[in-house]
Each structure stands twice: as C-alpha cells, then as structure tokens.
C-alpha positions as semicolon CSV with decimal commas, in nm:
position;residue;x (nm);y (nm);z (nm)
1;X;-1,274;0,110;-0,578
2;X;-1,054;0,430;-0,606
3;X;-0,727;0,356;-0,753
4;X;-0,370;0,510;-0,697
5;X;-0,373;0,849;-0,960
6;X;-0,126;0,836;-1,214
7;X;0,095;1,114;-1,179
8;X;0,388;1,298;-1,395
9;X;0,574;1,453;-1,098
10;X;0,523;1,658;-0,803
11;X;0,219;1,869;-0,837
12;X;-0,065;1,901;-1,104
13;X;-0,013;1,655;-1,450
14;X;-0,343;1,895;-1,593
15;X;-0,078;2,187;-1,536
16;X;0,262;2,016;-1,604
17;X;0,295;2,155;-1,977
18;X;0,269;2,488;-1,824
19;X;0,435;2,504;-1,579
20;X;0,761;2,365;-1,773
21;X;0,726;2,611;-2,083
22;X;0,899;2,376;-2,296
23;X;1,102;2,070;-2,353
24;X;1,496;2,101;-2,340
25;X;1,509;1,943;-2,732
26;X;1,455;2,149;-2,982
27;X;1,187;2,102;-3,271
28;X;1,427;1,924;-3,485
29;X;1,596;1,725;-3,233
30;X;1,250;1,590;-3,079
31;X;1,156;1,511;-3,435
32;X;1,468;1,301;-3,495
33;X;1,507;1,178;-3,167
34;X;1,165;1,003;-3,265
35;X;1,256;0,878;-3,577
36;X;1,561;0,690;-3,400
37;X;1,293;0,546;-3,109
38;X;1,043;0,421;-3,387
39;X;1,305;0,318;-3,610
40;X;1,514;0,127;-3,379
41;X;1,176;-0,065;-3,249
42;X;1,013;-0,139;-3,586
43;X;1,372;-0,314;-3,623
44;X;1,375;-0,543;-3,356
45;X;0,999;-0,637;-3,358
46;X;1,072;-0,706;-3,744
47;X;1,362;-0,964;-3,653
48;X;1,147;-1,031;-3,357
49;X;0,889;-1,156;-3,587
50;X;1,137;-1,352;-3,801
51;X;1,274;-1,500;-3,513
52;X;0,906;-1,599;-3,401
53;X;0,795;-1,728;-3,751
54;X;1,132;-1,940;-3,767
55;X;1,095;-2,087;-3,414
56;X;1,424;-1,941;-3,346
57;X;1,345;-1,801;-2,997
58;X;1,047;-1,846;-2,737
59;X;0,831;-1,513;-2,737
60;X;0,914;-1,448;-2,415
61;X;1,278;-1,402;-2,511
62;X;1,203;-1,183;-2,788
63;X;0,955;-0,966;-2,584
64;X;1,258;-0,903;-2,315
65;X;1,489;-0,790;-2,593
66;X;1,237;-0,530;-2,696
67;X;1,219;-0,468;-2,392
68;X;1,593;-0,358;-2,362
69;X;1,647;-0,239;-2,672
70;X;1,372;0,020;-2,582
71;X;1,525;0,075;-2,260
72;X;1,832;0,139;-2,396
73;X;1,741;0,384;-2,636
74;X;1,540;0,606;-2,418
75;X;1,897;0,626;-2,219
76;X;2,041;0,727;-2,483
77;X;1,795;1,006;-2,629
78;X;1,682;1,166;-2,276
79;X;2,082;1,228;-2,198
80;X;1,995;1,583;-2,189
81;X;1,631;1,587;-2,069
82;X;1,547;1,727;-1,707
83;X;1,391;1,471;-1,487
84;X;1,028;1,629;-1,558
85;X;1,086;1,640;-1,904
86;X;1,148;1,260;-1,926
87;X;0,802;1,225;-1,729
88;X;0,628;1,417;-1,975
89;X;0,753;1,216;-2,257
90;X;0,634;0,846;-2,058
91;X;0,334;1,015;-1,951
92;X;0,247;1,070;-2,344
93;X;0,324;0,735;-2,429
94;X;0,112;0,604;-2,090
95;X;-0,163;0,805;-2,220
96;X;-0,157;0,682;-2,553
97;X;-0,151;0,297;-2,409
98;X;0,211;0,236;-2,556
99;X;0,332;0,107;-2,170
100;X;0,701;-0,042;-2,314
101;X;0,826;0,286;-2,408
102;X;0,626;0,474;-2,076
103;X;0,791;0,225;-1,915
104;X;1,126;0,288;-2,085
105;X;1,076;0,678;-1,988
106;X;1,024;0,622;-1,684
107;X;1,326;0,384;-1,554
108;X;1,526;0,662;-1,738
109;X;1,372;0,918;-1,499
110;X;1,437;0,672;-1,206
111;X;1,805;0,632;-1,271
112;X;1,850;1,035;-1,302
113;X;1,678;1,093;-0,998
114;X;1,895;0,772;-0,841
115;X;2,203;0,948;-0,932
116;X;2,068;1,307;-0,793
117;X;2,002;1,131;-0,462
118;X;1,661;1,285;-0,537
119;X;1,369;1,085;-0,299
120;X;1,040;1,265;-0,361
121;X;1,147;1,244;-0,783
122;X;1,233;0,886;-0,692
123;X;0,897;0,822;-0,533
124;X;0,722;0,987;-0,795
125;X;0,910;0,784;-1,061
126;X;0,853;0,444;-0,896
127;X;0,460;0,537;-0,860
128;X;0,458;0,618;-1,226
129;X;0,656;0,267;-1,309
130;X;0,434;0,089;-1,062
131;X;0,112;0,236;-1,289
132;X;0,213;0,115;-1,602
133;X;0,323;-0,247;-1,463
134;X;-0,046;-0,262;-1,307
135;X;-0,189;-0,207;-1,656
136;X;0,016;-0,466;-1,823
137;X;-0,087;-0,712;-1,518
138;X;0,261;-0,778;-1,396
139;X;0,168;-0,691;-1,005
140;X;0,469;-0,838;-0,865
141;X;0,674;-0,606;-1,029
142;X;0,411;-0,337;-0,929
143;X;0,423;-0,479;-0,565
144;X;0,817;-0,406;-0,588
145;X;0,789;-0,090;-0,719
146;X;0,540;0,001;-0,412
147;X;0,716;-0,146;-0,133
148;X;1,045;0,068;-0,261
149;X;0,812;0,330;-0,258
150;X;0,723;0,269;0,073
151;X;1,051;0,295;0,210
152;X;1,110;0,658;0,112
153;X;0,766;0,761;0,176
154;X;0,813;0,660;0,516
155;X;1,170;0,900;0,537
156;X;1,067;1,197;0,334
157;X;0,669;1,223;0,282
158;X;0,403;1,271;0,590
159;X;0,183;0,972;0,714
160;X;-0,100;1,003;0,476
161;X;0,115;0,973;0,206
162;X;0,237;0,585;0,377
163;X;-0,122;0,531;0,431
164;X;-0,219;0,604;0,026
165;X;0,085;0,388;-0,094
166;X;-0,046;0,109;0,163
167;X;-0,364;0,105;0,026
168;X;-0,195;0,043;-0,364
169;X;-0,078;-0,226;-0,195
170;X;-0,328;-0,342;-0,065
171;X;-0,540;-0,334;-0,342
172;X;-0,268;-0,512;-0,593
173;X;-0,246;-0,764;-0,320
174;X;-0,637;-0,813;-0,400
175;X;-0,594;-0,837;-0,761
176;X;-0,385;-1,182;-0,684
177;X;-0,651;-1,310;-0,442
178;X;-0,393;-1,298;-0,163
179;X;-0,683;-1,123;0,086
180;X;-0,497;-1,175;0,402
181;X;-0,223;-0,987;0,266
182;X;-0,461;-0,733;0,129
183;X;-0,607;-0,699;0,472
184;X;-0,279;-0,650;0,669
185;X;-0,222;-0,382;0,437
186;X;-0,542;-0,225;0,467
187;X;-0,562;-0,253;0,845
188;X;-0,237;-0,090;0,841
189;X;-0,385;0,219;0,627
190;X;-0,668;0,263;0,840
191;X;-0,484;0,333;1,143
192;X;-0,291;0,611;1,013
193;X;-0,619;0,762;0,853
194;X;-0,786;0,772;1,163
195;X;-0,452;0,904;1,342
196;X;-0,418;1,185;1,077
197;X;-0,830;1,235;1,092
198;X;-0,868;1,167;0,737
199;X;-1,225;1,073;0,677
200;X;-1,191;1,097;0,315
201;X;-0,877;0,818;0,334
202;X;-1,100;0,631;0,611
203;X;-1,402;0,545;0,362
204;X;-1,213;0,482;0,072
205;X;-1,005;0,223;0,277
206;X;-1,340;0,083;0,484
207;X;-1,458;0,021;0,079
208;X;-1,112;-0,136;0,007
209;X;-1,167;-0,357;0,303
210;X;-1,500;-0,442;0,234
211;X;-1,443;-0,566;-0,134
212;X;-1,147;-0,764;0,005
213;X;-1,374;-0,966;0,265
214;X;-1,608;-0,961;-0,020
215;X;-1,418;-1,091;-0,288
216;X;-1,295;-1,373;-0,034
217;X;-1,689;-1,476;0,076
218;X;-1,693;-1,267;0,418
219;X;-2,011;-1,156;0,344
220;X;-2,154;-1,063;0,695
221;X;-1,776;-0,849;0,726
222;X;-1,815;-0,698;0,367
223;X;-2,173;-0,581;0,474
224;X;-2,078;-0,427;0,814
225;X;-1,738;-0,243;0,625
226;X;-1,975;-0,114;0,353
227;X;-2,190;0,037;0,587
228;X;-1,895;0,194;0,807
229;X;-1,774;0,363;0,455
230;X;-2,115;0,447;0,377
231;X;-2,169;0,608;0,681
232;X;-1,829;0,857;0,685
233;X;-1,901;0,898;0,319
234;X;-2,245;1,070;0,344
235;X;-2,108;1,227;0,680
236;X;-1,828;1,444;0,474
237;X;-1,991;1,466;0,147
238;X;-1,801;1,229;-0,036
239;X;-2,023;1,091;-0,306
240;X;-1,801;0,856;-0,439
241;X;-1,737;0,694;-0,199
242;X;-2,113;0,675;-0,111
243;X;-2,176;0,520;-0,438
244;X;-1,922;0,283;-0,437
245;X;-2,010;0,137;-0,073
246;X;-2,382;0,120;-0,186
247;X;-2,269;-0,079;-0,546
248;X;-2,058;-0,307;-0,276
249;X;-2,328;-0,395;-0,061
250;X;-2,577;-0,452;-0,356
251;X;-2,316;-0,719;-0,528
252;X;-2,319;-0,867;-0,092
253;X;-2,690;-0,889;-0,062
254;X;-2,729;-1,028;-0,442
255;X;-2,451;-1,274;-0,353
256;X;-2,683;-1,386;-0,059
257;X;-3,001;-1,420;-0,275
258;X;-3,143;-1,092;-0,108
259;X;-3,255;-0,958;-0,437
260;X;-3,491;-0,680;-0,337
261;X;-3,229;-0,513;-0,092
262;X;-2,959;-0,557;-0,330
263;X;-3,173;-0,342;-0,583
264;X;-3,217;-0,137;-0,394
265;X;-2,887;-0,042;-0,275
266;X;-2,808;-0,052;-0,673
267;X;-3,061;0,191;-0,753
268;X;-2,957;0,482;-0,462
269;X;-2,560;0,391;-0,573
270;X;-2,705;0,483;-0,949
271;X;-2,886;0,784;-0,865
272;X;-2,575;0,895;-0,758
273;X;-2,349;0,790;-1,048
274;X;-2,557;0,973;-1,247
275;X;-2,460;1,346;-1,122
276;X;-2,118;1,310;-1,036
277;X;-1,821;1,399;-1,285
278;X;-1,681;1,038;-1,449
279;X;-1,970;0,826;-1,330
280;X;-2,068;0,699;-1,677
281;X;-1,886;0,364;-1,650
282;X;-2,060;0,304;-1,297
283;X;-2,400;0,398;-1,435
284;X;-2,397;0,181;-1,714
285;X;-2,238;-0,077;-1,479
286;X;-2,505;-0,037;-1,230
287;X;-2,778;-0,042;-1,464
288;X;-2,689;-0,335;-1,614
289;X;-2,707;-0,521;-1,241
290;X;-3,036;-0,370;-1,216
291;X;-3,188;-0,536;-1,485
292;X;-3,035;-0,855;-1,390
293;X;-3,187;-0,866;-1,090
294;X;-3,495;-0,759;-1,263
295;X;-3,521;-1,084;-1,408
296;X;-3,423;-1,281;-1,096
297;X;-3,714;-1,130;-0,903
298;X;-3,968;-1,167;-1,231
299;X;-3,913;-1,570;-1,205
C-alpha cells in the first residue's frame, strides 16, 4: 500500500543538500551545538534511569520530560537556523531512526514557519511531524497533525494535493481498525482523483480501498476494488500499483480457501516485484505466501 513520502521541504530531499550549499552554523558551532544536544540528553535519560530504578516516577513521566528537555534544546540551538536548515537536521536524525530529536527538529521548524505566517513550510513541517509520529505508532497525534494539514492544503495547495493528504488519513485511520472512517476518507480521495483525472492517484486509492474492505472481511468488495486498481494500473503503466492489487486479491482469494487462484495472482504480483526498483521486500514477501500455499494445496 503506497505510503505518504517523507519529505524535507518543498521540492527534491535527494537534492536538498545542494540546493542549500551549506548550513548557517559554522564547523565549530555545529560541532558544539552537538555536544550540548547529546550532553543535555545523556543527562536526563541518566536521572531518568535513576528515577526508574528508584520507583520515583512512572516511565511515562520520565519519557515526557525527555521529551521536553529535547524540545527545548533544539529551540534553543536552531535560533539561527533557516527553516530548511532545521529540516535537514530532523531529516538526519529521521533517517538515522532517532524520531525524539526528528521530532524535536521539526516542531522547531513548525513554530518558525508559525511565526512567518508561512503555510506551504507549515504544511511541509506538519507532514514531516505526522511521519515520525506514524513510526513511533502514536496515530492520533499523526491524525492531528494531518487534519491541520488538511486545512491549509485546502487554502494554499491544488486538489490533488487534499486528495494525497486524505488518503494519509485514510490509511492511519486503517492502522486503528476504524474502516468506516478509513472509507469516508478514501471515498472522499477518489472523487477528487477522478475530478483532477489522476489515474495514478485513482489506483493507488482503489488499492487503499480494497485493503480497507479487506482488512474488515468485505471480501466480495475487496475483490471487485482490486480489480478496478488493477485494471487503471496496467492501463497507465503503473506497475506498482499492478503488483500491489494482484498481492491484495491473492491474500482475498486465500482468505476464501481459493488456493489455486490466490497463487496465482501471487505469482503474476511476483513476477512483477521482481523488475521494479525497491521490490525486494515484496518479493521475498510474496514468495514466502507462495510456498504457503504450496503446502495448503499439497495436503
């Protein structure tokens, strides 16, 4: 299922360090700005871990004072960063899985662009904070950063840009099995890909909506979705898409017993995963269904 990209800012993240030339800090400064980041949080999760081992507060306490002492300390050291600068920064730390302090860099970034009454850097900000609180699982706090997102998409951005943000939605409604919720959101999406002609958007919502009625036992509606995705898919080119509507429907038919079509539909989706660019997960993925069903039709 195609996921919202996580972005740095406005325009290409592979291009971003280019495009900027440099950071606003000098050599020295960036090295001791660092030193006061990881000193000041190998201090608190030290008396954090006191406080744990002596049962003075509840881990959940001492996680939200990290949490602020981070916060504060990224306000403090980005005073003189540009707003791209201080995406940068969270991006590194997002890359290299440390979310508190990508988290930290971005809310920084938020409040600057706040304060420049800046709505496509606030956007861009809130998509970035959304990403990181879908990788730590808190999705009500991604489903607020969204929805804010939402509102300014709607002012500043064009349609397809509501329609991509609905679909986040939609899918992090999924992740908490609320599927009617997901579905509003997706139904919602769909009309404004098919307004705006966006075939591309269309299947990738269609699979959306398919793994939703899936995921909530619709089979005979996951089935006819799939095949309405698979259908645009192959019509535009769009291989992914094609490969993920063909991995749905095999999960569908193997969920109704009907083994030999559900190999089958696993078996075109690998031969697909298999030539285009980041399909190694999916192959693997697929494969491994394959031989599972292997054994179901050898008994």
């Amino acid at each position: 299922m195609a996921q919202c990209q996580h972005v740095t800012s406005n325009g290409d993240r592979c291009q971003k360090r280019a495009l900027l030339g440099r950071f606003c800090w000098s050599h020295k400064s960036e090295i001791l700005k660092r030193i006061i980041i990881n000193g000041a949080i190998c201090a608190l999760m030290f008396l954090g871990l006191m406080a744990a081992d002596l049962h003075l507060h509840p881990l959940d306490w001492i996680s939200d004072r990290l949490d602020q002492l981070i916060t504060f300390t990224i306000s403090i050291t980005t005073t003189n960063d540009t707003f791209a600068d201080i995406m940068i920064q969270g991006y590194d730390a997002y890359e290299q899985e440390h979310y508190r302090l990508a988290l930290a860099y971005y809310q920084s970034a938020l409040t600057l662009a706040r304060e420049s009454e800046n709505q496509m850097d606030e956007a861009t900000a809130l998509l970035n904070t959304a990403s990181v609180y879908e990788m730590q699982d808190k999705l009500d706090e991604a489903l607020e950063s969204y929805k804010q997102i939402l509102t300014i998409v709607r002012e500043v951005y064009p349609p397809a840009t509501e329609g991509r943000i609905l679909t986040a939605i939609g899918i992090t409604y999924q992740r908490q099995s609320q599927y009617r919720r997901a579905l509003e959101a997706y139904d919602q999406a769909l009309a404004i890909a098919r307004q705006e002609d966006d075939r591309v958007g269309e299947a990738i919502i269609l699979n959306s909506t398919a793994g939703a009625f899936s995921s909530s036992s619709k089979y005979t509606d996951a089935l006819e979705t799939y095949q309405q995705a698979l259908e645009i898919a192959r019509e535009v080119g769009y291989q992914e898409g094609e490969m993920i509507a063909l991995s749905g429907m095999g999960y569908v038919y193997s969920a109704q017993y009907s083994y030999k079509q559900a190999r089958e539909a696993y078996q075109q989706a690998l031969a697909i995963a298999d030539t285009i660019e980041g399909g190694d997960w999916w192959s693997q993925e697929l494969t491994t269904s394959i031989s599972a069903l292997d054994r179901e039709l050898a008994d």
